[in-house]
C-alpha positions as CSV (number, residue, x, y, z in Angstrom):
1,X,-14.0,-11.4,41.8
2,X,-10.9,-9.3,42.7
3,X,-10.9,-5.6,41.6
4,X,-8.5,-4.5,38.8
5,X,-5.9,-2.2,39.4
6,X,-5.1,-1.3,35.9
7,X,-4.7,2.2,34.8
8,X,-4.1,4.0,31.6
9,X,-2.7,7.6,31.6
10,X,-3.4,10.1,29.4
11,X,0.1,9.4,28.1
12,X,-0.8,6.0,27.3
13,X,-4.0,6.4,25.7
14,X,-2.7,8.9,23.1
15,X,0.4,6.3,21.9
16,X,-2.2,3.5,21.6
17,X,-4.1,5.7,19.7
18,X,-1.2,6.8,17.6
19,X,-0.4,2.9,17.2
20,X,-3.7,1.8,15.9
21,X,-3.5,5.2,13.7
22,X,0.1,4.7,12.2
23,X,-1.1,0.7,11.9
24,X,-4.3,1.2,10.0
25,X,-2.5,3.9,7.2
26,X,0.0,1.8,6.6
27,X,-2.4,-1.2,5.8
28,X,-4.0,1.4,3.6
29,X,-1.1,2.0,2.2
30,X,-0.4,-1.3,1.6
31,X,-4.0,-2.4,0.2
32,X,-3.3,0.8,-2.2
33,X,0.3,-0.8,-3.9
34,X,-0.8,-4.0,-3.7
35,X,-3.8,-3.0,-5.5
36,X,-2.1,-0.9,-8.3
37,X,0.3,-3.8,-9.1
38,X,-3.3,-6.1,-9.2
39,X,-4.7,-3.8,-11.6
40,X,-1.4,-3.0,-13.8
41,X,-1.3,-6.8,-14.7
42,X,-5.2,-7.0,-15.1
43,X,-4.6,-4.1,-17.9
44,X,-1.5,-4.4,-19.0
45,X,-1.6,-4.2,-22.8
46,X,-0.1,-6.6,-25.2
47,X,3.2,-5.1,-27.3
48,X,2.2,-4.1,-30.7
49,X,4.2,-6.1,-33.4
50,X,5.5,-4.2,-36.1
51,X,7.3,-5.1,-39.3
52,X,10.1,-2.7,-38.7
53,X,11.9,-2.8,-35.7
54,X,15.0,-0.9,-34.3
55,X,16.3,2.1,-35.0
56,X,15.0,4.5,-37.9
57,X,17.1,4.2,-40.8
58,X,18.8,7.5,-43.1
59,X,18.3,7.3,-46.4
């Protein structure tokens, strides 16, 4: 088995983590809309009918 020679600088370390940190709070972000819109339809309530409708009249 040949020896690696790959090496990761400091420099390069702290951007990967800053990728998989900027990556995962964006899915979280994300999961958050998506689940707002899920639970906006899931609750949405049905329009109330009334007899009158428009605008209130003078009299």
């Amino acid at each position: 088995m040949r020896p690696s020679l790959a090496y990761i600088d400091a420099n390069s370390g702290s951007y990967l983590i800053q990728v998989i940190a900027g990556v995962g709070l964006a899915a979280l972000v994300a999961i958050k809309v998506f689940w707002r819109r899920v639970w906006g339809f899931v609750t949405r309530k049905k329009p109330q009918t009334t007899v009158e409708s428009g605008p209130p009249r003078e009299e």
